[in-house]
C-alpha positions in Angstrom: 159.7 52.1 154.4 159.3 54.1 151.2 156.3 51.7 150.0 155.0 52.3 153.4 155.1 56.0 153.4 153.6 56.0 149.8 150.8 53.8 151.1 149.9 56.0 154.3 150.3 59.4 152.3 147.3 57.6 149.5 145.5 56.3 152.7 145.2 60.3 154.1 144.9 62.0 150.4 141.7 59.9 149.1 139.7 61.2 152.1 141.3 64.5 152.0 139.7 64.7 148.2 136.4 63.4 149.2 136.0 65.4 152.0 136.8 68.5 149.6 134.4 67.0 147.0 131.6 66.8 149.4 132.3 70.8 150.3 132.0 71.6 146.8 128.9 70.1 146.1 127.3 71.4 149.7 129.3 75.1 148.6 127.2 74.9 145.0 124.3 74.0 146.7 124.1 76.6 149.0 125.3 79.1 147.2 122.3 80.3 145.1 120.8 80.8 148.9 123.6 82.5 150.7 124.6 84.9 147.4 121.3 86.5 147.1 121.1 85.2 143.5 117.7 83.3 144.5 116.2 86.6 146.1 117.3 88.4 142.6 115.7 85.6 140.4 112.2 86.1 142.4 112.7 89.7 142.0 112.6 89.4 138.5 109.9 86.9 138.3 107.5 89.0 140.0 107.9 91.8 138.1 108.3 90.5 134.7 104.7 88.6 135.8 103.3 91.5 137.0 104.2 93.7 133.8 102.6 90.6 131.6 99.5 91.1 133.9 100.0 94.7 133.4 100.3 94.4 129.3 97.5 91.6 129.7 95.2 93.9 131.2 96.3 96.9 129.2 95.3 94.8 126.2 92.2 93.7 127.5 91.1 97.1 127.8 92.1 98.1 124.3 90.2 95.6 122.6 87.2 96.0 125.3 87.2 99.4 123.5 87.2 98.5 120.3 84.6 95.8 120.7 82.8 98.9 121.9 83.7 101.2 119.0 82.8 98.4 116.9 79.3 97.9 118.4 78.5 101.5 118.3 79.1 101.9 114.5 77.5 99.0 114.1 74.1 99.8 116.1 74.1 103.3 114.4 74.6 102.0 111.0 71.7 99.9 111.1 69.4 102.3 112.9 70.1 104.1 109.9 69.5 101.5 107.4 66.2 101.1 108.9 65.2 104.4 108.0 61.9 104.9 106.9 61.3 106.9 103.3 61.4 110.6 103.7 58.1 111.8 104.3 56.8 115.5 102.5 56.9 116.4 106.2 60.3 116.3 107.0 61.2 117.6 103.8 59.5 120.9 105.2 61.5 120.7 108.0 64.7 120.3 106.4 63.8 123.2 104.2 63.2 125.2 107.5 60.1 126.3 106.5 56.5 126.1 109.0 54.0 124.9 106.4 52.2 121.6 106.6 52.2 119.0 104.5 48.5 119.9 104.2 49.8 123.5 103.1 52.2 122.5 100.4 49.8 120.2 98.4 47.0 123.3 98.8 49.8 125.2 97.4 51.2 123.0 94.6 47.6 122.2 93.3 47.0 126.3 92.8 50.6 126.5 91.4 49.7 123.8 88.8 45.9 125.7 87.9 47.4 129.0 87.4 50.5 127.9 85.2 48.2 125.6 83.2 45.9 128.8 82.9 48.3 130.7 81.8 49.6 128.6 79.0 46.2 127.6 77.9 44.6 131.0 77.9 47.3 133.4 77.4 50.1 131.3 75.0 47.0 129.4 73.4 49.2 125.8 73.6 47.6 122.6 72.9 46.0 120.7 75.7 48.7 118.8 75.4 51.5 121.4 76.6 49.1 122.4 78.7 48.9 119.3 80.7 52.4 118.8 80.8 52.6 122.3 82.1 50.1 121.7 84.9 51.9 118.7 86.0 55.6 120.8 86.0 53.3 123.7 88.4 52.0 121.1 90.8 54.5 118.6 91.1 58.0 120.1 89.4 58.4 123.4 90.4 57.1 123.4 94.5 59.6 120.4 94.9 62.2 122.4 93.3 61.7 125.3 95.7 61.9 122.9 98.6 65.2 121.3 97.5 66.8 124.7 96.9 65.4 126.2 100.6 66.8 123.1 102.2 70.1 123.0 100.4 70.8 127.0 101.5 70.0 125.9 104.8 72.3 123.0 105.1 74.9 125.3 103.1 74.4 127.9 105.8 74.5 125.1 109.0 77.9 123.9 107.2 79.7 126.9 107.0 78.8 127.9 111.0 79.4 123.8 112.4 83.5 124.7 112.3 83.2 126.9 114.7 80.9 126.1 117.0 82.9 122.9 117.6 86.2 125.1 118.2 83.5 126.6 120.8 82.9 123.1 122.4 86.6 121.7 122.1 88.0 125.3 124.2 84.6 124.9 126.8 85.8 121.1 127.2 89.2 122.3 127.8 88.4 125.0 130.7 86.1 122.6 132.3 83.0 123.2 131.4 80.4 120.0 131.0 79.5 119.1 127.1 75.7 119.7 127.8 77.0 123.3 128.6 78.7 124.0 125.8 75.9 122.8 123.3 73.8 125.5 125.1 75.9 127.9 124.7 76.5 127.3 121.1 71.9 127.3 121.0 71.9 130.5 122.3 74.9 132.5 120.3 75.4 130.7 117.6 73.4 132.1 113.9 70.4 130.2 112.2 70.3 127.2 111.7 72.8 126.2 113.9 71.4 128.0 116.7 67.8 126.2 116.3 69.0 122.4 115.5 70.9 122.6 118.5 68.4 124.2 120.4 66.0 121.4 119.6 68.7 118.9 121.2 69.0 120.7 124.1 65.1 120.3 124.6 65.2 116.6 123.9 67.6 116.4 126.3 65.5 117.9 128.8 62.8 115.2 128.1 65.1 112.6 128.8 66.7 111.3 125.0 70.6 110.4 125.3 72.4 113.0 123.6 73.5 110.3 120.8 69.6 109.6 120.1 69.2 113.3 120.0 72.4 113.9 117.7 70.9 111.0 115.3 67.6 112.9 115.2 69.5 116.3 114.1 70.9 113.9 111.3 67.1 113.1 110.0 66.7 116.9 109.9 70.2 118.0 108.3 71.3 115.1 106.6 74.9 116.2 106.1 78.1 114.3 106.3 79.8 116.8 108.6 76.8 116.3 110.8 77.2 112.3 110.7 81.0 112.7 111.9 79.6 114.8 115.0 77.5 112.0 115.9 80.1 109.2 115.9 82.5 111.2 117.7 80.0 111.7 120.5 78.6 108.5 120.3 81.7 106.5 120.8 83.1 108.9 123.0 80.2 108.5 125.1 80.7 104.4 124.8 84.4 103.9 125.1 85.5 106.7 126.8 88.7 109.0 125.7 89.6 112.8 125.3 86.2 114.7 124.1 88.5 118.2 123.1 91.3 116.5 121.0 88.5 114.3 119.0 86.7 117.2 118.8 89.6 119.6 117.1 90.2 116.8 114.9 86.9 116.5 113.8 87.1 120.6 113.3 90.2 120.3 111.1 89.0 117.7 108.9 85.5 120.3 108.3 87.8 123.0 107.9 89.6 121.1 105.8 86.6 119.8 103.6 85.3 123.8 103.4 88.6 124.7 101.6 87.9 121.5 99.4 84.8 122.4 98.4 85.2 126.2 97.6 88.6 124.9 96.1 86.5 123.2 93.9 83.6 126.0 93.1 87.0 128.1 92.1 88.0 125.4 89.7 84.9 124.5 88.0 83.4 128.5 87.8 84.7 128.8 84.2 82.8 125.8 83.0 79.5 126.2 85.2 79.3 130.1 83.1 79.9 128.3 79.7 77.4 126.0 80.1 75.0 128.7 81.7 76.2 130.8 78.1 75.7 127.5 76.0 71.9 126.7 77.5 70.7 130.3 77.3 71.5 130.7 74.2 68.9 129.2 72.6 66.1 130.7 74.2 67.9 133.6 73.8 68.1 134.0 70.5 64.2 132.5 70.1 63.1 134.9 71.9 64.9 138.0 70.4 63.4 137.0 67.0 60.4 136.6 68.3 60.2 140.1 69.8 61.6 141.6 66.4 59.4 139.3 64.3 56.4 137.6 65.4 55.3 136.3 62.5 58.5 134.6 61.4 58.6 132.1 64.2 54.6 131.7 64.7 54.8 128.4 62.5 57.0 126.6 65.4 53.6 127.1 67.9 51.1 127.0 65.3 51.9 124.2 63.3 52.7 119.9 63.6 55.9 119.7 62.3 56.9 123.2 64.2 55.6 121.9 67.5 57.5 118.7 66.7 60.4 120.6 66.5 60.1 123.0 69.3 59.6 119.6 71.4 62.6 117.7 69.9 64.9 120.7 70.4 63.5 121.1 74.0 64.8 117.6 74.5 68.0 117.6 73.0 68.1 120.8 75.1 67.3 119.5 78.4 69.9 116.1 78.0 72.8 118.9 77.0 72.3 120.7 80.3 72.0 117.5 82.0 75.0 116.3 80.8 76.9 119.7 81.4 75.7 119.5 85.2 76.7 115.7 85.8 80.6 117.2 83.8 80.4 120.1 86.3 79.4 118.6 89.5 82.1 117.2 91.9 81.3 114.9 94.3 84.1 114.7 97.3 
């Protein structure tokens, strides 16, 4: 009876626990579906796919612009290489000056005649110093001028450019379109600014990019300060991004390069008047003698080994100055 019972209870038990079995494994099953655990886990998939096509596209963009960036320095650099050599023209124009090149030659060929005249028929030098004399009047001293009209010039643009791009960078801000502000800064702004930027307002007119323009100002005023302006605007123009706060940035770092250089001139006064003191001198003195004395120092002009010695000490004179201006002369 016992064995019987034992035997019916196993015989209802086993297919009790299968039965349960079975409903777990359908219960596990279903359960992802019914719990909304499956809804969750597409959820998440979509958006964690969406913000990698997000970042993907985001990154796409960034290195679009730098390919751009990249190109732009890259076509400016070699327009630039591919320069031509500076031509007596332009040099005139740098120098701000309205004579031809026709007119400068005219005028360095009479500078040369008259301070050869002068030293042949008034000091009574040799041919020899006279030659030399009529080459330093028609090929020294004209170039010299030229160099020290053109670096005023660019001395004066540099000290205005600050400024006028704080004038661009608060026009930007309230609104107003770049081409705008660039007039505005040709028509208030002091020579030369006024005038270079007036000439790329003209081009403008005619149809030449603004970058092409900007890159023409650079042939004219070949300054660093001037270079930055035209990157900024180039690639700004190419990939895009805030004008004003490139701008500002650009007129911090000019700023910043002003206080630099006068920095420098403040540091490097006290040598620039000793060597002015140490190269007059000579002459100075020569001269002083001369004027109490004639005849004591006639024998340096009049004879060999005194014109040998004026000549060796006008050397040894000219390599000391030299070598005082490259001590003096900071390059930054």
């Amino acid at each position: 009876m016992i064995a019987m019972d034992s035997h019916e209870l196993l015989r209802v038990i086993v297919p009790l626990l299968a039965a349960l079995a079975f409903a777990g494994g359908i219960y596990a099953l279903a359960y992802p579906y019914f719990s909304g655990d499956r809804e969750k886990d597409k959820r998440l998939e979509s958006v964690v796919g969406r913000s990698r096509k997000v970042g993907g596209a985001l990154s796409e963009i960034q290195s679009s612009r730098k390919k751009s960036v990249a190109d732009t320095l890259k076509e400016m650099e070699d327009r630039q290489n591919a320069k031509k050599k500076i031509t007596m023209g332009l040099r005139l124009e740098r120098a701000g000056v309205k004579w031809t090149p026709r007119d400068f030659y005219i005028g360095s060929a009479i500078a040369g005649i008259v301070l050869g005249g002068l030293c042949f028929n008034f000091l009574n030098l040799p041919i020899a110093a006279t030659v030399v004399a009529l080459f330093v009047g028609a090929f020294g001293i004209p170039r010299w001028v030229v160099a020290k009209l053109t670096k005023r010039r660019q001395a004066k643009f540099t000290s205005h450019l600050a400024n006028a791009i704080d004038v661009v960078v608060r026009g930007v801000k309230s609104g107003l379109p770049l081409n705008e502000c660039l007039q505005v800064i040709a028509r208030e702004s002091p020579e030369p600014l006024a005038g270079e930027f007036r000439s790329v307002m003209e081009q403008q007119r005619l149809g030449v990019p603004l970058a092409d323009a900007l890159d023409r100002m650079y042939d004219r005023m070949p300054l660093a300060e001037v270079r930055f302006l035209t990157i900024v605007i180039a690639i700004q123009q190419q990939a895009g991004g805030n004008l004003s706060e490139a701008l500002s940035n650009l007129s911090g770092v000019l700023r910043d390069r002003q206080m630099l250089a006068l920095k420098v001139k403040a540091l490097s006064a006290e040598a620039k008047a000793s060597a002015m003191v140490l190269a007059s001198l000579p002459p100075g003195v020569m001269f002083m003698v001369y004027m109490s004395s004639p005849g004591y120092m006639m024998p340096l002009f009049t004879t060999t080994p005194g014109r040998f010695m004026m000549a060796l000490g006008a050397t040894w004179m000219t390599i000391g100055v030299l070598v005082m201006k490259k001590m003096i002369n900071f390059k930054f």
